[in-house]
PANUGU-961058 format. One record per residue (C-alpha): residue number from 1; x, y, z. Coordinates in steps of 0.1 Angstrom, whole numbers, plus 5000, padded with zeros to 4 digits. Each point is the difference from the previous one (the first is absolute). Example, Ala and Ser with C-alpha at 12.3 -4.5 7.8 and 13.67 -1.06 7.14 Angstrom:
PANUGU-961058
NODE | seq | x | y | z
NODE | 1 | 5123 | 4955 | 5078
NODE | 2 | 5014 | 5034 | 4993
end
This chain:
PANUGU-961058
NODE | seq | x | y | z
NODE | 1 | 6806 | 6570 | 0791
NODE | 2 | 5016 | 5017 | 4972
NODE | 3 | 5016 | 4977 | 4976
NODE | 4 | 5038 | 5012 | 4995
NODE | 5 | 5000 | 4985 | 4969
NODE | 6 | 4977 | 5032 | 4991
NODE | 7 | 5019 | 5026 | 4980
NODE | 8 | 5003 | 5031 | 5020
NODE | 9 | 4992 | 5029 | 4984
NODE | 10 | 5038 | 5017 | 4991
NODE | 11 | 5008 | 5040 | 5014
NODE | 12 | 4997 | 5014 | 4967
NODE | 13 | 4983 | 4987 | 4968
NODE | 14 | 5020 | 4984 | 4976
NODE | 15 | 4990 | 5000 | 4964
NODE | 16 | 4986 | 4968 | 4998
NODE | 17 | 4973 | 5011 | 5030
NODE | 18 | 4991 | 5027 | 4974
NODE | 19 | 4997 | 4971 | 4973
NODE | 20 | 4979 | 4977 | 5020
NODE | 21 | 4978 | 5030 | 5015
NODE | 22 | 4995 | 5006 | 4965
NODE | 23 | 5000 | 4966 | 4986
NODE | 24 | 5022 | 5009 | 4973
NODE | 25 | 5035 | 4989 | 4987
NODE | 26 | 5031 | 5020 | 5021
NODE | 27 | 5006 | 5005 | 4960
NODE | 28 | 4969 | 5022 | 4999
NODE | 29 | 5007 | 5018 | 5032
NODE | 30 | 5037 | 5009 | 4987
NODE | 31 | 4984 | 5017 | 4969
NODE | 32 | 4973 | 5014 | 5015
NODE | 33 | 5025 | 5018 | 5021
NODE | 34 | 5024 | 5008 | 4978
NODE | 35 | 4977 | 5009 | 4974
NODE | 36 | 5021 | 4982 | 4973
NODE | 37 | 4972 | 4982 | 4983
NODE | 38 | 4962 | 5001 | 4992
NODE | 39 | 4984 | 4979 | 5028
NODE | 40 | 4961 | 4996 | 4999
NODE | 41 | 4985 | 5027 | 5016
NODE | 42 | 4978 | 4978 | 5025
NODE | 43 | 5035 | 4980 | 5008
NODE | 44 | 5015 | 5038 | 5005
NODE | 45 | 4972 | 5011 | 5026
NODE | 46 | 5002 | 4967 | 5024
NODE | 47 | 5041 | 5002 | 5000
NODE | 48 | 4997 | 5040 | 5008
NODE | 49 | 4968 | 4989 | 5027
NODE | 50 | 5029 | 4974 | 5018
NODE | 51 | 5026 | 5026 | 4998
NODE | 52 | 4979 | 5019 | 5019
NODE | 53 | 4981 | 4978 | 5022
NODE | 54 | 5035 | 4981 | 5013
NODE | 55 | 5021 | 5036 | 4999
NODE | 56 | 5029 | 4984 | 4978
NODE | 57 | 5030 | 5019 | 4992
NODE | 58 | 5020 | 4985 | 4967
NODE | 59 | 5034 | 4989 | 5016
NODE | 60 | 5022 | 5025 | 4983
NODE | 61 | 5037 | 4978 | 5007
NODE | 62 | 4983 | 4974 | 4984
NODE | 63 | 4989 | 5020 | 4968
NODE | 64 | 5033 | 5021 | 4997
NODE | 65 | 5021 | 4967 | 5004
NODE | 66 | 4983 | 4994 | 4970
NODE | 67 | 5002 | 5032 | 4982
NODE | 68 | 5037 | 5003 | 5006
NODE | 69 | 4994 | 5035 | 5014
NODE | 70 | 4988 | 5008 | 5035
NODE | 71 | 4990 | 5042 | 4998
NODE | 72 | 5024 | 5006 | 5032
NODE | 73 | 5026 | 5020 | 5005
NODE | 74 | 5023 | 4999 | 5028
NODE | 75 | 5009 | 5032 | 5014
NODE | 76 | 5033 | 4994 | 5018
NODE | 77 | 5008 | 5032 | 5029
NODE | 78 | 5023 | 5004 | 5028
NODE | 79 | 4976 | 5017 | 5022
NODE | 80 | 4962 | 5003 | 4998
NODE | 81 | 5001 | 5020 | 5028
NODE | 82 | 5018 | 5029 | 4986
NODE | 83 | 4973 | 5021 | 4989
NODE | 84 | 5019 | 5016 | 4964
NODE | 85 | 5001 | 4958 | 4993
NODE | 86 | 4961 | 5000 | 5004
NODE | 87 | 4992 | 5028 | 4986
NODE | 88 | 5021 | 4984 | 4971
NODE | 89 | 4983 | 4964 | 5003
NODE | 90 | 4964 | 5017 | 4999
NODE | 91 | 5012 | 5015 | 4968
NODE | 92 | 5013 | 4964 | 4987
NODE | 93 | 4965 | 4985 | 5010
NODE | 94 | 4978 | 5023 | 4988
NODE | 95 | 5019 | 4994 | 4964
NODE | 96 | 4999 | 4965 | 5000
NODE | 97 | 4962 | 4998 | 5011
NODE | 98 | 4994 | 5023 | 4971
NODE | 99 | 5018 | 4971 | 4981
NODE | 100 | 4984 | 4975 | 5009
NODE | 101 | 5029 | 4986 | 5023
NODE | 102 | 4999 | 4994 | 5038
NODE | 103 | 5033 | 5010 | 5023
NODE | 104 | 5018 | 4982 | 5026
NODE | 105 | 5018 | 5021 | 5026
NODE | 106 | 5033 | 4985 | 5014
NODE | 107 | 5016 | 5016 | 5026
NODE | 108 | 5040 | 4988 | 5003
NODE | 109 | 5008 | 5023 | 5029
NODE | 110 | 5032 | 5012 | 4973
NODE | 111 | 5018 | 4963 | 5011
NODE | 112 | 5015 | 4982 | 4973
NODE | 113 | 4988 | 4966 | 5012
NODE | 114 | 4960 | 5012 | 4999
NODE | 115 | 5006 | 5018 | 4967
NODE | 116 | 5013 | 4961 | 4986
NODE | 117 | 4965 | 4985 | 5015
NODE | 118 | 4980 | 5024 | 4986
NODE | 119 | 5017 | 4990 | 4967
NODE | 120 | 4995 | 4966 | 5004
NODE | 121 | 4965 | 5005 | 5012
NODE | 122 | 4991 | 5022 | 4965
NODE | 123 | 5012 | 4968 | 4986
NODE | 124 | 4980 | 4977 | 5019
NODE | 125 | 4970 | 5018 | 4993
NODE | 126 | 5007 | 5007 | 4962
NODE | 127 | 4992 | 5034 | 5003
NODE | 128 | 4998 | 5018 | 4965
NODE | 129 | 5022 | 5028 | 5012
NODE | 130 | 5025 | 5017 | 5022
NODE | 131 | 5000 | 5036 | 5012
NODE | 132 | 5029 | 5001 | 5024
NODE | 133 | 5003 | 5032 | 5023
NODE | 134 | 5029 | 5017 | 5014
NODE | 135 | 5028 | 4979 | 5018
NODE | 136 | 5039 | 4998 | 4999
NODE | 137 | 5004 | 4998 | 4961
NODE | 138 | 5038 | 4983 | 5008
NODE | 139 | 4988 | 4966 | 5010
NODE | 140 | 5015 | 4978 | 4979
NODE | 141 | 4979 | 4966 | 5006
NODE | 142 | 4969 | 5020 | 5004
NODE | 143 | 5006 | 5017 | 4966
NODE | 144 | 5010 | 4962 | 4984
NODE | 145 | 4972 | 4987 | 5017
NODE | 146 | 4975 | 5026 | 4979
NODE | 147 | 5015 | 4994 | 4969
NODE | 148 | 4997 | 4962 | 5007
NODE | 149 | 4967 | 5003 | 5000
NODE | 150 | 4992 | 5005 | 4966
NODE | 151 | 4967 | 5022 | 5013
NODE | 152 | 4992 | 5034 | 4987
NODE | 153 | 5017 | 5026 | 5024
NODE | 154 | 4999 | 5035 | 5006
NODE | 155 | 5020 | 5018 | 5026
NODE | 156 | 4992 | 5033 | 5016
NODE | 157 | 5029 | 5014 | 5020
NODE | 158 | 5022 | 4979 | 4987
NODE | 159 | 5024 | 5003 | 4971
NODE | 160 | 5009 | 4968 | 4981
NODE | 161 | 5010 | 4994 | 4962
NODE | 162 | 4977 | 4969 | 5002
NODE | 163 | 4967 | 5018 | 5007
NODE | 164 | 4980 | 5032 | 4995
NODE | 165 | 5006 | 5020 | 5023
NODE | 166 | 4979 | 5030 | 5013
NODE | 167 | 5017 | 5023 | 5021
NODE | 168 | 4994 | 5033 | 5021
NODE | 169 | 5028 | 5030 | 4994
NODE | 170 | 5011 | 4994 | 5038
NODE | 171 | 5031 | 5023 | 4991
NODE | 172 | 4979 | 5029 | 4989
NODE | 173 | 4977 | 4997 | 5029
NODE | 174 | 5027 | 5006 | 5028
NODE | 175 | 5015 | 5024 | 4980
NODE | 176 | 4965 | 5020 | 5002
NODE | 177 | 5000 | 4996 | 5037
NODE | 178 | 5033 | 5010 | 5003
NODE | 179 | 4999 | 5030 | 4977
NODE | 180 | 4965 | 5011 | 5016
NODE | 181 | 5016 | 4997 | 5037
NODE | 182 | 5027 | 5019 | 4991
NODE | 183 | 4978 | 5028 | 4983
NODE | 184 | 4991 | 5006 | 5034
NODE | 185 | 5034 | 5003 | 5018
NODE | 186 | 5005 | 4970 | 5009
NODE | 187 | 5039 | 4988 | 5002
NODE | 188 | 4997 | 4970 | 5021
NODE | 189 | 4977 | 4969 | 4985
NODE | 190 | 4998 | 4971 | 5013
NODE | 191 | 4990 | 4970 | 4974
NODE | 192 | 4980 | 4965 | 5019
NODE | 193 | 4997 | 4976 | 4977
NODE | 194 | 4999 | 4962 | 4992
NODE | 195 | 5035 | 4980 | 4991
NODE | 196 | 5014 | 5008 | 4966
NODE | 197 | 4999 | 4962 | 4990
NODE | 198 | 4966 | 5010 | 4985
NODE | 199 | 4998 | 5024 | 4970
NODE | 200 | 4979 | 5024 | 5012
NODE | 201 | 5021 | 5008 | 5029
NODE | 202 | 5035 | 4997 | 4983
NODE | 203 | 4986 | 5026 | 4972
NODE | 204 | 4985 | 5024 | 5030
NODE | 205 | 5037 | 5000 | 5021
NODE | 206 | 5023 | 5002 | 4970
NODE | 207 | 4978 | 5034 | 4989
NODE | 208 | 4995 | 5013 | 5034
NODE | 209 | 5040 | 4998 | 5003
NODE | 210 | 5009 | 5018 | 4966
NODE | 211 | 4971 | 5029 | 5006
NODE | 212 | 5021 | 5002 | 5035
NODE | 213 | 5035 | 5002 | 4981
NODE | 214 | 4985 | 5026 | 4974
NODE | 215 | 4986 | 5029 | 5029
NODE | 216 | 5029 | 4990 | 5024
NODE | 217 | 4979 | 4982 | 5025
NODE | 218 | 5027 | 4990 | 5025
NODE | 219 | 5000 | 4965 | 5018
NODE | 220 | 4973 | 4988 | 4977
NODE | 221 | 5009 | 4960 | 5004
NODE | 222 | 4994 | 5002 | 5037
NODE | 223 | 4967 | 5018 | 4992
NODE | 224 | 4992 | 4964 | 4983
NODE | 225 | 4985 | 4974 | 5024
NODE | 226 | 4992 | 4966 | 4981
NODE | 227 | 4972 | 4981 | 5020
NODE | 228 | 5002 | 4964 | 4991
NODE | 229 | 4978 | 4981 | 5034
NODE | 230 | 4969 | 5004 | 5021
NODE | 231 | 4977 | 5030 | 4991
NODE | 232 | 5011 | 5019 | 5032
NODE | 233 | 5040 | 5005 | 4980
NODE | 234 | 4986 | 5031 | 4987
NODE | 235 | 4993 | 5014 | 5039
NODE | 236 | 5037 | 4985 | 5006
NODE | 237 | 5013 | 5016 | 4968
NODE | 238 | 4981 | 5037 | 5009
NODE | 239 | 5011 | 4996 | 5037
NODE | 240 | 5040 | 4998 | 4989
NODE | 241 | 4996 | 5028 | 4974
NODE | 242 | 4984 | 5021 | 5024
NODE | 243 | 5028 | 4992 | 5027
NODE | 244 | 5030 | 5010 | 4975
NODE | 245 | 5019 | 5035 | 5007
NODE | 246 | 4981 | 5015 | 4975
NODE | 247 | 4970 | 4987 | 4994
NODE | 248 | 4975 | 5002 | 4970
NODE | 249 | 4976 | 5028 | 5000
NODE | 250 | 4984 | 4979 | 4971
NODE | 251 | 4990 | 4962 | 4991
NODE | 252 | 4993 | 4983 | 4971
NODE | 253 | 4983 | 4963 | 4999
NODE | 254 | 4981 | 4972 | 4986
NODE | 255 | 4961 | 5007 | 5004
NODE | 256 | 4998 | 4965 | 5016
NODE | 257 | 5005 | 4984 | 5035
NODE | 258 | 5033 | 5020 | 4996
NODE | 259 | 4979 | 5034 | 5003
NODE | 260 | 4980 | 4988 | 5030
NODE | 261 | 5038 | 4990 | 5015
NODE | 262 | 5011 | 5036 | 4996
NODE | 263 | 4965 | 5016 | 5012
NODE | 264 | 5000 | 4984 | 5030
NODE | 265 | 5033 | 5009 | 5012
NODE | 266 | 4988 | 5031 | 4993
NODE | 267 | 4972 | 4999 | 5023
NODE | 268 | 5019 | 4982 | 5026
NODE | 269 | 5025 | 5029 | 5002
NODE | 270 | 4978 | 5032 | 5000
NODE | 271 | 5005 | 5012 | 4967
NODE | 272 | 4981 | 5017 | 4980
NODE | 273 | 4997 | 5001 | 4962
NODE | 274 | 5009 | 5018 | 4979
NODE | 275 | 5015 | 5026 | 5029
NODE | 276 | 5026 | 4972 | 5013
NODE | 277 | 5005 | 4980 | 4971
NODE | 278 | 4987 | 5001 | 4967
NODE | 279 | 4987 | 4969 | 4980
NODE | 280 | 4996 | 4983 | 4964
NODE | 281 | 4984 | 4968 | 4996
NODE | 282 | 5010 | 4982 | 4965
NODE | 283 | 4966 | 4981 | 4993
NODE | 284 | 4965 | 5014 | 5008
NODE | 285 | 4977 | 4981 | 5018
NODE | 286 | 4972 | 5007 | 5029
NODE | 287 | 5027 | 5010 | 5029
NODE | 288 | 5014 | 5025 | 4977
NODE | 289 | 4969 | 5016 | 4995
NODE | 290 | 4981 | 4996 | 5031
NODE | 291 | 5035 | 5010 | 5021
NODE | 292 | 5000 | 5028 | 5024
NODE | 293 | 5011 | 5019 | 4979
NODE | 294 | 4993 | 4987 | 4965
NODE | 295 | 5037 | 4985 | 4991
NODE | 296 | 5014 | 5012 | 4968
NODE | 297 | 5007 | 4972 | 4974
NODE | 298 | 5013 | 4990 | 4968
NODE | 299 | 4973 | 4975 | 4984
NODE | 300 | 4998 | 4989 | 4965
NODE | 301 | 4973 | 4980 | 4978
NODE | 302 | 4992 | 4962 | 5023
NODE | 303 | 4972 | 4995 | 4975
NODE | 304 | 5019 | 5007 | 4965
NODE | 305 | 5023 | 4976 | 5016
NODE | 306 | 4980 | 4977 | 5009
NODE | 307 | 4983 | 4997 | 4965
NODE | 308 | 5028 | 5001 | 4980
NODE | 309 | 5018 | 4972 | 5019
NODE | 310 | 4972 | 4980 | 4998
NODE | 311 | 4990 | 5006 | 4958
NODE | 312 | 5040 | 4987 | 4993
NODE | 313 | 4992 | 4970 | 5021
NODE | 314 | 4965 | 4990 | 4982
NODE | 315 | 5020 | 5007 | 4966
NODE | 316 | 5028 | 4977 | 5015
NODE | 317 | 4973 | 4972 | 5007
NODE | 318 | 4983 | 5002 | 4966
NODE | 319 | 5035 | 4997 | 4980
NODE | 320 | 5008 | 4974 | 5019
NODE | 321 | 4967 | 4984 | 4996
NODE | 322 | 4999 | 5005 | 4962
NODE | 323 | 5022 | 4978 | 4978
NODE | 324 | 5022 | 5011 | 4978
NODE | 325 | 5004 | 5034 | 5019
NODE | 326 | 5030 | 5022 | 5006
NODE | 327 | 5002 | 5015 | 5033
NODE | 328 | 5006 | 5033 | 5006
NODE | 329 | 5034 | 5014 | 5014
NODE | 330 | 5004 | 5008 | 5036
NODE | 331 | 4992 | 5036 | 5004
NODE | 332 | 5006 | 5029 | 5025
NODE | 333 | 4971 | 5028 | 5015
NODE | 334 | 5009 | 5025 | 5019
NODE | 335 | 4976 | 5024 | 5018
NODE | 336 | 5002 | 5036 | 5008
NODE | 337 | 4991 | 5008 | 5036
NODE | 338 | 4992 | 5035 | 5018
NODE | 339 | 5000 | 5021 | 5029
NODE | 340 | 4968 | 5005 | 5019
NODE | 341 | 5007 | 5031 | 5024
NODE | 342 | 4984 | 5004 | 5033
NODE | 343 | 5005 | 5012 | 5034
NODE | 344 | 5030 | 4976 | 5016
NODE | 345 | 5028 | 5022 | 4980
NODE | 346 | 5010 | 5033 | 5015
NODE | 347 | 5032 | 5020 | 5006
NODE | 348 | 5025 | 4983 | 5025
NODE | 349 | 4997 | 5015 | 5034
NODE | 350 | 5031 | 5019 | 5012
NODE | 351 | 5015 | 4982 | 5030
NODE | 352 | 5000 | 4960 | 5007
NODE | 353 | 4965 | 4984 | 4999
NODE | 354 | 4980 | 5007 | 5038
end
């Protein structure tokens, strides 16, 4: 029979298996792994031999609890499944692994009440940094809630005094589409986009509307349809721009789930681009590229972004690290974008879409 009094052998090796396996002092296993002190080198080669022989991993809670610093960074998004957000957050990781720093992803679905637990879970987990991503900027207990925080925080997409922000030129961007549309004939664009509670959007609908007020674009707010729901909005939205008197003979939208909205009403309704309607995506990603045809887009720097978001943060953690150390001011980046022709822009057909 087998004595329960026996000590079971635990799921992972602890760092006192390593000491007994090497029949040395935990001590001595700490600075052998550490490497902060001369050990003898026979001592060395049996704690490195148990490492090896019992597969331990060093718990790394335990050691930054003790450190005061935990090389994480919480990465704090809306939506991981919009792909201009992950080709964002690759850009984010990349930069911190680089660093030295490891990146949790948390998704808040843009709802005020997940956006306060992922707060409160950076907390928790005492990461070293915050790199919050898009989201209504107007959120008054979500914006006290980061500043309450005390934790290093840069924002991207999102414009506060309290944080460096780092920004895409949103207003340019529709302006490009707009201006490139119209340098084909076009006289009727239609604009699909998220709600303007988030900084990106409101900077894309205020510029489309003044480019539409400077070249006498008639009816240009009703050529504006905010999608703020389910992925499919952007079908709904295309469906009741396309059933107005006169419709677009052009569209402009977000390179997201918003773009896959508008294709696929397009599909569903036998039209052909660019001969029925013409298209401009505003972020670049696979579908843009790999559409039938290629969809023209406006696409800037994710990378540049990416890295310069995440060297303020590390300076932000090492000021606040060091004593004695003034931090920087909040600043403000913003980043040029640029039109990428190709073949889903063409002169409006003459007649109502087939």
């Amino acid at each position: 029979m087998t004595d329960k009094r026996t000590r079971q052998p635990a799921p992972f090796a602890t760092i006192r298996d390593v000491a007994d396996r090497a029949g040395v002092s935990i001590g001595t296993v700490s600075r052998v792994l550490n490497n902060t002190s001369r050990v003898h080198p026979d001592k060395a080669a049996r704690v490195r031999a148990a490492v090896a022989e019992l597969n331990y991993v060093p718990n790394i809670a335990a050691q930054n609890m003790r450190r005061a610093a935990t090389r994480m960074v919480a990465c704090i998004v809306t939506d991981i499944a919009n792909p201009l957000y992950a080709r964002l957050v690759g850009s984010l990781q990349r930069a911190l692994y680089d660093a030295g720093y490891s990146m949790v992803v948390l998704s808040t679905g843009n709802v005020a009440s997940r956006e306060l637990d992922a707060l409160a879970t950076a907390r928790r987990h005492r990461f070293d940094g915050i790199v919050y991503l898009t989201g209504w900027q107007d959120r008054a207990e979500v914006n006290k809630a980061i500043e309450d925080l005390a934790i290093p925080t840069v924002q991207i997409e999102r414009e506060r005094p309290t944080n460096d922000c780092f920004c895409v030129d949103h207003a340019t961007a529709a302006r490009q589409a707009a201006q490139h549309l119209a340098a084909f004939g076009h006289r009727r664009i239609g604009l699909v986009t998220p709600s303007r509670g988030a900084r990106p959007s409101a900077a894309r609908i205020d510029a489309f509307l003044e480019f539409c007020a400077e070249t006498g674009i008639a009816d240009a707010p009703d050529l504006v349809r905010e999608v703020d729901g389910p992925v499919d909005s952007a079908f709904n939205a295309t469906f009741i721009l396309m059933r107005r008197p006169e419709p677009p003979t052009a569209i402009i939208t977000l390179g997201s789930q918003l773009l896959s909205g508008v294709l696929h009403y397009i599909e569903s309704e036998g039209l052909s681009i660019p001969a029925d309607l013409s298209i401009v995506s505003i972020g670049d990603n696979e579908l843009t590229r790999a559409g039938t045809p290629p969809i023209t887009a406006i696409d800037w720097d994710f990378a540049t972004v990416g890295e310069d978001a995440v060297a303020r943060l590390i300076a932000r953690i090492d000021a606040a690290r060091a004593e004695g150390s003034v931090l920087p001011p909040p600043n403000r980046t913003l980043y040029p974008t640029s039109l990428l022709p190709r073949a889903s822009v063409a002169p409006p057909r003459a007649g109502p879409p087939r």
